[in-house]
Each structure stands twice: as C-alpha cells, then as structure tokens.
PyMOL CGO cylinders between C-alpha atoms (Angstrom):
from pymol import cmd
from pymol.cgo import CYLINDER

trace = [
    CYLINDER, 26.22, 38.76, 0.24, 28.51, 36.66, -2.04, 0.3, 1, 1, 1, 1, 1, 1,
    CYLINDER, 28.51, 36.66, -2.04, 26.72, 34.19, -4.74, 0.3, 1, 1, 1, 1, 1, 1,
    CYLINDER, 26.72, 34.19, -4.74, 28.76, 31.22, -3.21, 0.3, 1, 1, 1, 1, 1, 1,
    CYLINDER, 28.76, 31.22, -3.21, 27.81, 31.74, -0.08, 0.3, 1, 1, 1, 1, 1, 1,
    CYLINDER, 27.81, 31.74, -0.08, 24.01, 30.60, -0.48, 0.3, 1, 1, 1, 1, 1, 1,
    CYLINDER, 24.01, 30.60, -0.48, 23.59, 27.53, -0.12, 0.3, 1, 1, 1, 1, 1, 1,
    CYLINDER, 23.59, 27.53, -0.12, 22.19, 25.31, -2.68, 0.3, 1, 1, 1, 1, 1, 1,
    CYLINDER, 22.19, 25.31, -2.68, 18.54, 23.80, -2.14, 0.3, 1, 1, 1, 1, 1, 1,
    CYLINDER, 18.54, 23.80, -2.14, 16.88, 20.71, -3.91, 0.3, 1, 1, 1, 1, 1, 1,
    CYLINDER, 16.88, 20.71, -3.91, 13.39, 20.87, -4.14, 0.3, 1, 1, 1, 1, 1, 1,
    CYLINDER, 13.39, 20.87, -4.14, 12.69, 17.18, -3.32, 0.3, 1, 1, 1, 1, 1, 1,
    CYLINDER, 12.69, 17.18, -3.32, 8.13, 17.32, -3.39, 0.3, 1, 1, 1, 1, 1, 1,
    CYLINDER, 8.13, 17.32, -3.39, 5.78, 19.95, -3.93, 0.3, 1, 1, 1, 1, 1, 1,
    CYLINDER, 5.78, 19.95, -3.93, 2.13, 19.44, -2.85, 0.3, 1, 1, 1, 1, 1, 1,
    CYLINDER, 2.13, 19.44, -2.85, -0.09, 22.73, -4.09, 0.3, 1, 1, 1, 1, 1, 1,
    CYLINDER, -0.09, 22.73, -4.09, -3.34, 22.11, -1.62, 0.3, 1, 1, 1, 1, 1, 1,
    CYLINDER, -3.34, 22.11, -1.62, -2.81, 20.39, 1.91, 0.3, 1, 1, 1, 1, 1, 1,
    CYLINDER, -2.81, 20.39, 1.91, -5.00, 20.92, 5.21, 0.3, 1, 1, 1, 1, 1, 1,
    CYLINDER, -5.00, 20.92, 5.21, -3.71, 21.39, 8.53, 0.3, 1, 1, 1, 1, 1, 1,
    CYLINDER, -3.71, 21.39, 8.53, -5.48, 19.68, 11.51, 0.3, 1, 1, 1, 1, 1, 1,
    CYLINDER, -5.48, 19.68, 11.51, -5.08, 20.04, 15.16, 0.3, 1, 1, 1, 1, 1, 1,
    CYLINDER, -5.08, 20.04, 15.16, -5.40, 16.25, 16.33, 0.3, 1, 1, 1, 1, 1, 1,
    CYLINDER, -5.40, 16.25, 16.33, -6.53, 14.96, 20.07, 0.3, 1, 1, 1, 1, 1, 1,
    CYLINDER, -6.53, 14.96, 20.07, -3.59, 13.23, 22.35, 0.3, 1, 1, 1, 1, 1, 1,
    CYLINDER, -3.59, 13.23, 22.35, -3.32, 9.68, 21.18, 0.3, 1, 1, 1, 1, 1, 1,
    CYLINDER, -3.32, 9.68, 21.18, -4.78, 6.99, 23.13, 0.3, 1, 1, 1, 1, 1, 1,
    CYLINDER, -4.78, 6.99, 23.13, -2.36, 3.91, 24.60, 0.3, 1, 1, 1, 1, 1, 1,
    CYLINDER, -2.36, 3.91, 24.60, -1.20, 1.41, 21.76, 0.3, 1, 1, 1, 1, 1, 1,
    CYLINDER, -1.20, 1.41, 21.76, -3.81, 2.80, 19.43, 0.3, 1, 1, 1, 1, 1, 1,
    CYLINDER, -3.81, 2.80, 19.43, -3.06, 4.98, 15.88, 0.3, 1, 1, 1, 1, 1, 1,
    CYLINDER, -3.06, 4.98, 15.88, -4.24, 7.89, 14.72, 0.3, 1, 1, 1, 1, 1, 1,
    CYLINDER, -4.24, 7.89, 14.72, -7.92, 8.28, 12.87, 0.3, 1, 1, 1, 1, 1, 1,
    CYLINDER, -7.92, 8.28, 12.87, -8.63, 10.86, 10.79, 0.3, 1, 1, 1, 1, 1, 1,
    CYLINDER, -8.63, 10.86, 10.79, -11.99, 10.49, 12.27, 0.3, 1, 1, 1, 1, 1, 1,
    CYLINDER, -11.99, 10.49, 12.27, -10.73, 11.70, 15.55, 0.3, 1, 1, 1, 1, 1, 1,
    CYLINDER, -10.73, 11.70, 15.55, -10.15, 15.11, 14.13, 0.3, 1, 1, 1, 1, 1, 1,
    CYLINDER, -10.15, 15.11, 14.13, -13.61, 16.17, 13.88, 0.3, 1, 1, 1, 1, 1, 1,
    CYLINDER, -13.61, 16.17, 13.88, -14.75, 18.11, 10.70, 0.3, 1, 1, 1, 1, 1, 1,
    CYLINDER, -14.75, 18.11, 10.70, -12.49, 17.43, 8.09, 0.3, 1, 1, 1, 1, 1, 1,
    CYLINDER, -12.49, 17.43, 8.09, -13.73, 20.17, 5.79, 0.3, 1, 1, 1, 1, 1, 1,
    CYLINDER, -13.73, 20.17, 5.79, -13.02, 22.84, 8.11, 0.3, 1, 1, 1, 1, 1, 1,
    CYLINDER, -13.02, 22.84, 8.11, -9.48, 22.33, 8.44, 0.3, 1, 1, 1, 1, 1, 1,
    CYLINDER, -9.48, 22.33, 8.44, -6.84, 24.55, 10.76, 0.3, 1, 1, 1, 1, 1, 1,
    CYLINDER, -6.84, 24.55, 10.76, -4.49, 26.14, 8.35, 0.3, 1, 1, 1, 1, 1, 1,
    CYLINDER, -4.49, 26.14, 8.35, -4.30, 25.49, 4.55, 0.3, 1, 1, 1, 1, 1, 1,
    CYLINDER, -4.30, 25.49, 4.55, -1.53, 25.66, 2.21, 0.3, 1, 1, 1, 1, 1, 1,
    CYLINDER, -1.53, 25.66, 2.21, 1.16, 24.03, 0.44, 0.3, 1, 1, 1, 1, 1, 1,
    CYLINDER, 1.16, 24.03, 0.44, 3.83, 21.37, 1.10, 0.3, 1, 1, 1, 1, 1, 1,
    CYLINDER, 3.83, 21.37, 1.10, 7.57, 21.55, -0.18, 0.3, 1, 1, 1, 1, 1, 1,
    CYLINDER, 7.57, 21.55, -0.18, 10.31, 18.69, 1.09, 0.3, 1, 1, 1, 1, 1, 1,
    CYLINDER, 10.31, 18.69, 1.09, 12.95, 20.84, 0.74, 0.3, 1, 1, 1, 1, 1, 1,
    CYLINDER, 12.95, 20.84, 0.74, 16.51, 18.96, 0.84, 0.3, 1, 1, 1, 1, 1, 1,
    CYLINDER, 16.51, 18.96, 0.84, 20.25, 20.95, 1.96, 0.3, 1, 1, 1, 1, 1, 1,
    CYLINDER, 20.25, 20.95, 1.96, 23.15, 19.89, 2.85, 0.3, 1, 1, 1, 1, 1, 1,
    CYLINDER, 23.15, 19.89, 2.85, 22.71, 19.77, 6.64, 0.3, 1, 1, 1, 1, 1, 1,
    CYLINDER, 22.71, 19.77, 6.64, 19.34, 17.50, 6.04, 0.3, 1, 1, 1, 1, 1, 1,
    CYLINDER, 19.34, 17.50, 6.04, 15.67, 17.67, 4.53, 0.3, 1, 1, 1, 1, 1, 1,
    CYLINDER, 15.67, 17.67, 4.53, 12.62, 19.00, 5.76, 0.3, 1, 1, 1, 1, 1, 1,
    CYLINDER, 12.62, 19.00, 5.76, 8.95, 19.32, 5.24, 0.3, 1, 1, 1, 1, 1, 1,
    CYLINDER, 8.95, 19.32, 5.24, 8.15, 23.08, 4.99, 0.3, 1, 1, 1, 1, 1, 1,
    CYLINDER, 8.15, 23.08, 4.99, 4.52, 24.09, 5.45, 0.3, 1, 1, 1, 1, 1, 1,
    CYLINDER, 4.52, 24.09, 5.45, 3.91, 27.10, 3.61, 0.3, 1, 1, 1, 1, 1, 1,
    CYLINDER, 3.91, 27.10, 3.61, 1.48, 29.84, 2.84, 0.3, 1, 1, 1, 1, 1, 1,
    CYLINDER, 1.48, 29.84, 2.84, 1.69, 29.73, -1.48, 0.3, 1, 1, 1, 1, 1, 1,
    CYLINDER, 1.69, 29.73, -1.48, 1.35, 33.34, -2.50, 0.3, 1, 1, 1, 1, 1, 1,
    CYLINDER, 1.35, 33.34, -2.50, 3.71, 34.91, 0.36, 0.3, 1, 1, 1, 1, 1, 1,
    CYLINDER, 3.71, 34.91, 0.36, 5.99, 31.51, 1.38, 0.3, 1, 1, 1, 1, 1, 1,
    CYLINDER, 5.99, 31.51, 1.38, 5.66, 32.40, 5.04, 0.3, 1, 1, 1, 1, 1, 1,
    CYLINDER, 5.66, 32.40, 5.04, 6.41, 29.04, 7.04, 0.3, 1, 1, 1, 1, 1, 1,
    CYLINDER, 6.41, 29.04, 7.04, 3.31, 27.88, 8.91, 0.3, 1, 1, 1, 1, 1, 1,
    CYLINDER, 3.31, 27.88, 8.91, 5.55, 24.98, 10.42, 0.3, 1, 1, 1, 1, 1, 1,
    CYLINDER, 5.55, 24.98, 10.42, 8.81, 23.19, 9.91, 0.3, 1, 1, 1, 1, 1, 1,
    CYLINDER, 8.81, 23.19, 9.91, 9.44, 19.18, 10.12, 0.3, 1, 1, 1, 1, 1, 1,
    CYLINDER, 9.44, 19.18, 10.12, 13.03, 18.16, 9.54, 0.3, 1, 1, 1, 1, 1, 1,
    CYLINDER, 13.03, 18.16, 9.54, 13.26, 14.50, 8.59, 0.3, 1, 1, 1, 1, 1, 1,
    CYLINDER, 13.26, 14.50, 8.59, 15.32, 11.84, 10.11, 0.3, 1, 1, 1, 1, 1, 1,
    CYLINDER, 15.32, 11.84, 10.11, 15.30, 8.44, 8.64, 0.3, 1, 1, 1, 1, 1, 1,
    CYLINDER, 15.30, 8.44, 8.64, 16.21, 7.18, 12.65, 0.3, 1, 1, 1, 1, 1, 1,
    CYLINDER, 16.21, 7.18, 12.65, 13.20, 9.38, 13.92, 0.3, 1, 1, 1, 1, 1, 1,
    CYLINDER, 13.20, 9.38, 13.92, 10.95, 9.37, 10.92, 0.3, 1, 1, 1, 1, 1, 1,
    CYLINDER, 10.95, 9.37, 10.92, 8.48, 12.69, 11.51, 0.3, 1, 1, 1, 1, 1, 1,
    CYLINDER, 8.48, 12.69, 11.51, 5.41, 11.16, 9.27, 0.3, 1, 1, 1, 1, 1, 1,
    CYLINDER, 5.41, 11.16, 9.27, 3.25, 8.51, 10.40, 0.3, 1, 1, 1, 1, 1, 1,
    CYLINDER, 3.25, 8.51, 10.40, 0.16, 7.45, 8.48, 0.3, 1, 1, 1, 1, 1, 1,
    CYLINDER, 0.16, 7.45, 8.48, -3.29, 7.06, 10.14, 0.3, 1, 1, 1, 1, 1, 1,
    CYLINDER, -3.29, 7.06, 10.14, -5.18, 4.01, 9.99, 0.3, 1, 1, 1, 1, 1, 1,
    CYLINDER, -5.18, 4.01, 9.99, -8.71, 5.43, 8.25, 0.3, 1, 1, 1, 1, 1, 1,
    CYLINDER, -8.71, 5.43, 8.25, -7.32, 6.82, 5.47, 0.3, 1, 1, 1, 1, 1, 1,
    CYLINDER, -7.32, 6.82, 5.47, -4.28, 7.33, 2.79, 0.3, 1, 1, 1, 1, 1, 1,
    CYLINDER, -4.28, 7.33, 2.79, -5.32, 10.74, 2.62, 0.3, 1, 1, 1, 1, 1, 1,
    CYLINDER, -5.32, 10.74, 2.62, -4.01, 11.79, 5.89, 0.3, 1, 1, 1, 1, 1, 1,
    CYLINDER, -4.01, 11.79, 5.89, -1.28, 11.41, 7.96, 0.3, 1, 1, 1, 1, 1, 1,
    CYLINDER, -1.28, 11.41, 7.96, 0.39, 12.86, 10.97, 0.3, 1, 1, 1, 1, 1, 1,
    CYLINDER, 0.39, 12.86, 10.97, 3.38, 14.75, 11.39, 0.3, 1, 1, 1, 1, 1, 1,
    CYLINDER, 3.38, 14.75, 11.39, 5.99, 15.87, 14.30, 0.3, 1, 1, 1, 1, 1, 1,
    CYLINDER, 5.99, 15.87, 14.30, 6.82, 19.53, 13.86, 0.3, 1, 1, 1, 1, 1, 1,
    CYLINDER, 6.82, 19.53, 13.86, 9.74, 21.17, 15.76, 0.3, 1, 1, 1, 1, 1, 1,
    CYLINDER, 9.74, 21.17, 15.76, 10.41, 24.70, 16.49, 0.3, 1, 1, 1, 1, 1, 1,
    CYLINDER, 10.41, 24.70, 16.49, 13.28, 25.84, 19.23, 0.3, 1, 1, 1, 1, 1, 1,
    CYLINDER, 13.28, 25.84, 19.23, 13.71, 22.68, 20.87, 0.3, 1, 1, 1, 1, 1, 1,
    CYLINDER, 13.71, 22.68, 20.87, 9.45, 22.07, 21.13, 0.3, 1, 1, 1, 1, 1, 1,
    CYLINDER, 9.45, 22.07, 21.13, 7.50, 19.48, 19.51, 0.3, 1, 1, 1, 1, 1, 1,
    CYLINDER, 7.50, 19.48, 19.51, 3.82, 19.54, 18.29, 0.3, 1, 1, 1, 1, 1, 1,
    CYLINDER, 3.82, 19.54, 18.29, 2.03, 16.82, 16.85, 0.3, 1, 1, 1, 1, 1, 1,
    CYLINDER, 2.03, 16.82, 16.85, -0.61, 17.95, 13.44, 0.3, 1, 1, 1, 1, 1, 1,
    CYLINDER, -0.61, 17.95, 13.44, -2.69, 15.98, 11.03, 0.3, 1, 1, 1, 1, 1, 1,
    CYLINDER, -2.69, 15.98, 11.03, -2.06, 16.71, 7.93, 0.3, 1, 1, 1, 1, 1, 1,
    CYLINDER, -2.06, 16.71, 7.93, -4.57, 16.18, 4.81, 0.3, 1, 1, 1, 1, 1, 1,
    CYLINDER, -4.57, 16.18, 4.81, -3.94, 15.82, 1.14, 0.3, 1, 1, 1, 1, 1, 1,
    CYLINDER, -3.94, 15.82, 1.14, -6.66, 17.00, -1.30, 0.3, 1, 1, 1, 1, 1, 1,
    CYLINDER, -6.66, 17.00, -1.30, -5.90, 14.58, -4.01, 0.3, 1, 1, 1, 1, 1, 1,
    CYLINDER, -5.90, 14.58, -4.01, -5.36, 10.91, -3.26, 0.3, 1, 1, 1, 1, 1, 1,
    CYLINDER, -5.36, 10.91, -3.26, -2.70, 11.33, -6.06, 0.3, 1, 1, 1, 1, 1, 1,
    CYLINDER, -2.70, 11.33, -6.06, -0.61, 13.63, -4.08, 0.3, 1, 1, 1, 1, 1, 1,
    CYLINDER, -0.61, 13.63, -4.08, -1.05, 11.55, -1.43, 0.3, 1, 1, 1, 1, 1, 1,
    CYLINDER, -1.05, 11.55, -1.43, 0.40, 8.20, -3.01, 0.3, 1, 1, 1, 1, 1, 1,
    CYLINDER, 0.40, 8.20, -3.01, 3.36, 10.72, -4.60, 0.3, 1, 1, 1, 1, 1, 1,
    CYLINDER, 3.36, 10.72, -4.60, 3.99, 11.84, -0.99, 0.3, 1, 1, 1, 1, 1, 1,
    CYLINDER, 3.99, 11.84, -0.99, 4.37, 7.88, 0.18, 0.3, 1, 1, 1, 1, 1, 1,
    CYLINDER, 4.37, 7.88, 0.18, 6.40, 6.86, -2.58, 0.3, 1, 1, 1, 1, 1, 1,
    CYLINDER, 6.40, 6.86, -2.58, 8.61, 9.68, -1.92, 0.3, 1, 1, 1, 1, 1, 1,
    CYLINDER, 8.61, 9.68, -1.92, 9.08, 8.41, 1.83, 0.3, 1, 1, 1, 1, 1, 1,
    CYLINDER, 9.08, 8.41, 1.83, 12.02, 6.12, 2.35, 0.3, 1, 1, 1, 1, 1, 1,
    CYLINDER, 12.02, 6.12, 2.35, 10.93, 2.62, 4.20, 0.3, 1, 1, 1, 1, 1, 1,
    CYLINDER, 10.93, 2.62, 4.20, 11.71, 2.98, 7.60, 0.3, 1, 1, 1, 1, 1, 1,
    CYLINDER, 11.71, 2.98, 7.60, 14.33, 0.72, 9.58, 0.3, 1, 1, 1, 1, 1, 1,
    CYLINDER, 14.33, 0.72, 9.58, 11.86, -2.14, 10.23, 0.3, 1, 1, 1, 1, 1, 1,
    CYLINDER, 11.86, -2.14, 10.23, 10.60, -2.58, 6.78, 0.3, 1, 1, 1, 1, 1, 1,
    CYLINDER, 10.60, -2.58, 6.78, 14.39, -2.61, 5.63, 0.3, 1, 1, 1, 1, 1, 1,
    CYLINDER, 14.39, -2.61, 5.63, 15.22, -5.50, 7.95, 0.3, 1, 1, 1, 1, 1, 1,
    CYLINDER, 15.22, -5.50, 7.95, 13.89, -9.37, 6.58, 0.3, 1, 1, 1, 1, 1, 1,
    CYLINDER, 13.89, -9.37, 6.58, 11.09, -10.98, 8.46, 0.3, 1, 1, 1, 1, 1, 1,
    CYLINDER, 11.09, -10.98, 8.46, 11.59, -13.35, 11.50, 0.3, 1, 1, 1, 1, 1, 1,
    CYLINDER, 11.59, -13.35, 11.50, 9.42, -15.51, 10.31, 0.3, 1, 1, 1, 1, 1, 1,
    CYLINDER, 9.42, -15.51, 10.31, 11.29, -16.23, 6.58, 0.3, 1, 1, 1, 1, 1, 1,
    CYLINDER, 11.29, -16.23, 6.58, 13.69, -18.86, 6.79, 0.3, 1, 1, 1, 1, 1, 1,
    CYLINDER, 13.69, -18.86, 6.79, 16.85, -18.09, 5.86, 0.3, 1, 1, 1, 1, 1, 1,
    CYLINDER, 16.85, -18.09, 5.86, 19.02, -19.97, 4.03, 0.3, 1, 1, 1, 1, 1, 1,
    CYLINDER, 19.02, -19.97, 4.03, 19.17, -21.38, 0.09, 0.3, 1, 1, 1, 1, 1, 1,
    CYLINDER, 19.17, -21.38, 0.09, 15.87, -21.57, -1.72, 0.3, 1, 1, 1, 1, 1, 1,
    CYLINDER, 15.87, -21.57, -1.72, 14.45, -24.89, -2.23, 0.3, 1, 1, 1, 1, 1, 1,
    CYLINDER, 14.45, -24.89, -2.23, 13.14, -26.47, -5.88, 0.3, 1, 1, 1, 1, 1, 1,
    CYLINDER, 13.14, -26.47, -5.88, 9.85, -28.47, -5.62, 0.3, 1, 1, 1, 1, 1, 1,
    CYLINDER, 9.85, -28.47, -5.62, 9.31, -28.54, -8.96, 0.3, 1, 1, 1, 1, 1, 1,
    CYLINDER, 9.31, -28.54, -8.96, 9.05, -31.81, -10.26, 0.3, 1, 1, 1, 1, 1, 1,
    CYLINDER, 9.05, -31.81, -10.26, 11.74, -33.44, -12.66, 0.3, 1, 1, 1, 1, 1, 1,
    CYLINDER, 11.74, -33.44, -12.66, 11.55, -35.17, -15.80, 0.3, 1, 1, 1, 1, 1, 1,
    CYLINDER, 11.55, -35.17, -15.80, 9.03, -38.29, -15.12, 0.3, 1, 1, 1, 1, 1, 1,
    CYLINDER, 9.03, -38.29, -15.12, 8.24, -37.91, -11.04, 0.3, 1, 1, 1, 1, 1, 1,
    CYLINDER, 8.24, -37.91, -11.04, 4.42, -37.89, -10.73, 0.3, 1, 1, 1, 1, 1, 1,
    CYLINDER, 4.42, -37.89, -10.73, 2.16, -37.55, -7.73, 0.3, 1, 1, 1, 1, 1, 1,
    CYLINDER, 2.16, -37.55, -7.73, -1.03, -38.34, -6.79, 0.3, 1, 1, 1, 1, 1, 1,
    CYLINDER, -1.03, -38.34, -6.79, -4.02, -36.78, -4.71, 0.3, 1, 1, 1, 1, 1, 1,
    CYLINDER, -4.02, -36.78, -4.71, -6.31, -38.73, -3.17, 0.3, 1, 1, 1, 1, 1, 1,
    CYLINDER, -6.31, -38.73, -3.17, -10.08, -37.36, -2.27, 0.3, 1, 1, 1, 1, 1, 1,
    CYLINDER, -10.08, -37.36, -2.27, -11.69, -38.32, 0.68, 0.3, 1, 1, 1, 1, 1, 1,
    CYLINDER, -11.69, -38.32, 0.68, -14.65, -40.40, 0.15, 0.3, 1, 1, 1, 1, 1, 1,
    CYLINDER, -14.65, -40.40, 0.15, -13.96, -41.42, -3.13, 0.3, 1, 1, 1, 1, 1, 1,
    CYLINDER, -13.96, -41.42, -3.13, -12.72, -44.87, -3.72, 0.3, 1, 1, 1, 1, 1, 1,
    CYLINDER, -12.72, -44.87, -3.72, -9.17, -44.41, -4.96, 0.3, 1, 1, 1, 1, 1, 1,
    CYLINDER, -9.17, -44.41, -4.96, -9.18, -46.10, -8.58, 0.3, 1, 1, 1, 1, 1, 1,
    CYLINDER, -9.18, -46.10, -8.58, -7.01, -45.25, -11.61, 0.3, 1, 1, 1, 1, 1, 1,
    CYLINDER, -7.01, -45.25, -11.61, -8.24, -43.83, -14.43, 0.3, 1, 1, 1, 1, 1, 1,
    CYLINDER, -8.24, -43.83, -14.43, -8.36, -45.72, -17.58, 0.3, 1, 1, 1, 1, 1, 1,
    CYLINDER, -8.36, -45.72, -17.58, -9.18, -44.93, -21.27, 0.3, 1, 1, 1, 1, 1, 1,
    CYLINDER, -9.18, -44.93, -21.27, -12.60, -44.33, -21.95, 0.3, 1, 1, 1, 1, 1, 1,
    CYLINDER, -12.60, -44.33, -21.95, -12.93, -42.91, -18.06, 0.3, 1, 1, 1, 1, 1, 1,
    CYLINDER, -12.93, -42.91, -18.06, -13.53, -39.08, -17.29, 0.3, 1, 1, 1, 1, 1, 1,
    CYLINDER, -13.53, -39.08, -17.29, -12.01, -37.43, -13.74, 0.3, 1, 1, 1, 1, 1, 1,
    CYLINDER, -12.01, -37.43, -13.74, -15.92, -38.08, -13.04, 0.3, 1, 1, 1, 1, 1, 1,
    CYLINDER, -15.92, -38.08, -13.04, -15.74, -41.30, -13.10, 0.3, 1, 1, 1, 1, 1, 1,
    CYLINDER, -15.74, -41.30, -13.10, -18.15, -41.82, -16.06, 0.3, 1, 1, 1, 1, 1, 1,
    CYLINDER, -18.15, -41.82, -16.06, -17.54, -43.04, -19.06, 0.3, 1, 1, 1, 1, 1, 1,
    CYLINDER, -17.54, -43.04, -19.06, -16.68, -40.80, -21.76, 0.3, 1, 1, 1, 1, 1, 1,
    CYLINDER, -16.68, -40.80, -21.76, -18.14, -43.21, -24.26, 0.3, 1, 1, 1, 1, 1, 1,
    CYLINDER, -18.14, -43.21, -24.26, -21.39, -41.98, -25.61, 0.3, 1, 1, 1, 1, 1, 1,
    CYLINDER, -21.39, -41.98, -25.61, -24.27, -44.81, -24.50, 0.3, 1, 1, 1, 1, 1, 1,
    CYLINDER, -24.27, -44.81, -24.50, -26.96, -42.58, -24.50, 0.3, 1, 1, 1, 1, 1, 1,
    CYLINDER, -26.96, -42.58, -24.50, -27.27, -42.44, -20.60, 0.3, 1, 1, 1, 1, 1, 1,
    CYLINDER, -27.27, -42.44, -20.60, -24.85, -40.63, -18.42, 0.3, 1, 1, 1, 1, 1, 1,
    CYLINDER, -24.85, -40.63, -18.42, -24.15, -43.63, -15.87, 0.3, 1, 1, 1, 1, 1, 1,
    CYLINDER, -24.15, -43.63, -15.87, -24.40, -41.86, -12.47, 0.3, 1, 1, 1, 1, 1, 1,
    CYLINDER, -24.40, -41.86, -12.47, -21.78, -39.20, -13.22, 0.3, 1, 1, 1, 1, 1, 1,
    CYLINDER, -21.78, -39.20, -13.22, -22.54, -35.41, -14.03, 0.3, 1, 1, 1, 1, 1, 1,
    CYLINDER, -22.54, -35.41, -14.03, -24.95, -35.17, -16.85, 0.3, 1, 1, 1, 1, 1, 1,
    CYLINDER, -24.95, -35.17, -16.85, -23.47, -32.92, -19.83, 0.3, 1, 1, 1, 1, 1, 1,
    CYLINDER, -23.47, -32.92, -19.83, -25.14, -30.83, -21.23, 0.3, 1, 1, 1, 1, 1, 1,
    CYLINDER, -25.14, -30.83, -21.23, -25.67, -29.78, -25.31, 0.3, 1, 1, 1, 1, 1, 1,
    CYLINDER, -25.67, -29.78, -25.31, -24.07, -26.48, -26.12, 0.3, 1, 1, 1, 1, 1, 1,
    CYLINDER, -24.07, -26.48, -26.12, -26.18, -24.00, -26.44, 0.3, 1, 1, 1, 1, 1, 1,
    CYLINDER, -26.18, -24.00, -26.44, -27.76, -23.36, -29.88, 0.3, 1, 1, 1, 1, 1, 1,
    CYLINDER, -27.76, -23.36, -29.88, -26.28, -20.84, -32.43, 0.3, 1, 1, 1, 1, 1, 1,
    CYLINDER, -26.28, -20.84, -32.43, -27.80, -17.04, -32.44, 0.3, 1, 1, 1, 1, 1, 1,
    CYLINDER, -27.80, -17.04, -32.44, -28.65, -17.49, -36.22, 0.3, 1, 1, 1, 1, 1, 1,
    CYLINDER, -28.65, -17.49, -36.22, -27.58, -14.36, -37.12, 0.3, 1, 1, 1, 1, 1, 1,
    CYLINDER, -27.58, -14.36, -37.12, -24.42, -13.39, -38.71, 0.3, 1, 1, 1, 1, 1, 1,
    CYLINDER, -24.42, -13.39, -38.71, -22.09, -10.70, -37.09, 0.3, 1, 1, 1, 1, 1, 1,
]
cmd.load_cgo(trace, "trace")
C-alpha cells in the first residue's frame, strides 16, 4: 500500500474513561434520565472515546484503549445530530450508533464532569439554537438612556408624593440633628472601635 493512499485523520476529542449503558425505550414527549438506567456503577461496556474527523465526515468511535477494537461507531451529522443530553445530569448523555444500515440507541457516561463539559463545548449548536428567537423583536436597538438634563420620577404607593428639600432624607425625616428622630427610621451610632491595633 502506497503512503498517499491513506487517508489523513484528525483526531478532533479524546475521552480516556467513559461507561456504556443500555437505556429503556423512551417514553412519549419525555427525555432521557440517567436514572432510568438502573445502576450506574455497573455500567455495560467501558472504554474510551475518540471524535475522529476524515474527509468523508466525523465520528464518535467507542473504543477498547489497550487493543483499539471498536465497541460502536456514531458518525455525526450536524442535520441529524447523534448526541442528545439527558435531563438529570451533564454527566451523561445519549447517543445513536449505526452499524450496516441499523440503529441502536446507548447512554453514555463520562467519569469526570470535566470531560464532560470538554465533550459539550466541542459539540456544534444545533440548527435551532443557530436560528434567533421568535420572541426577540427584530429590528434597530432602541436607547433609553436618558440625555443630558431629562429626569424622572417614581412615585410609591401610599406615600404622599412630596419633593424633597434640603435638610430632608429619602425617609422623610429630617437630616438635621434635634435630638429626636421625628417619626422616621431611628439611626443608629456606629459601632464602637475594637481598641486594639492591627
């Protein structure tokens, strides 16, 4: 076999320790729970994780670490994306494996939570996320800043709306000392100093 015939392969992710799961059916309009899967330290199958990239597409290649047998292959299709997260968990996530034409559905389980987040970075959004919310109006931004000199007011409820003049706090005492607090919040004296020197 010629050199330039092999074709060249980007290593895109490598994840050393991941768990294999078999997962029950999923119910109607409901996610996947980790929970579901029973006990998650005895796990079906466990290896390592490459996302190996070529030039006919990417894929996630579940392999054994010391001999590199596959275990299973999931190519990735940003229209058909083949990894979908549960909802107990950021640990584990589920994930469409093909082989001849059949499909099987595993969980998959990350030892680490770091490994985990690395793996989710390294996933593109998917179509919906790229597309801008309904509910954002489009359309130039608006300034409601205020210019030089505009003021506003608020008015509380239950308060009798007066303006504030010198010698009146927001409390509507009077910031004058008199030696009584006339009907608004008491203050209080700081408290003393420690005495001690630091």
């Amino acid at each position: 076999m010629d050199v330039l015939d092999e074709e060249v392969e980007s290593i895109l992710y490598i994840a050393r320790e991941i768990s294999v799961y078999k997962i029950p059916h999923l119910k109607a309009n409901e996610g996947h729970r980790a929970n579901d899967w029973g006990d998650l330290a005895q796990p079906l199958w466990k290896g390592r994780l490459r996302i190996v990239e070529k030039s006919n597409g990417a894929a996630l290649m579940f392999e054994d670490a010391q001999t590199e047998l596959v275990f299973a292959r999931a190519p990735y299709d940003a229209l058909k994306p083949c990894v979908e997260s549960v909802l107990d968990s950021s640990r584990y996530f589920v994930i469409r494996v093909e082989d001849s034409g059949k499909k099987a559905y595993i969980g998959m389980g990350f030892a680490e939570r770091t490994d985990s987040f690395d793996f989710t970075a390294l996933s593109p959004p998917s179509p919906d996320e790229e597309t801008p919310s309904p509910h954002i109006p489009v359309g130039p931004k608006k300034d409601y800043s205020l210019k030089e000199g505009q003021t506003f007011s608020i008015s509380i409820p239950g308060k009798a709306s007066k303006l504030l003049t010198p010698g009146t706090s927001l409390l509507g005492s009077s910031t004058q000392s008199t030696g009584s607090s006339g009907g608004g919040v008491p203050l209080l004296p700081p408290p003393p100093s420690s005495g001690r020197k630091k």
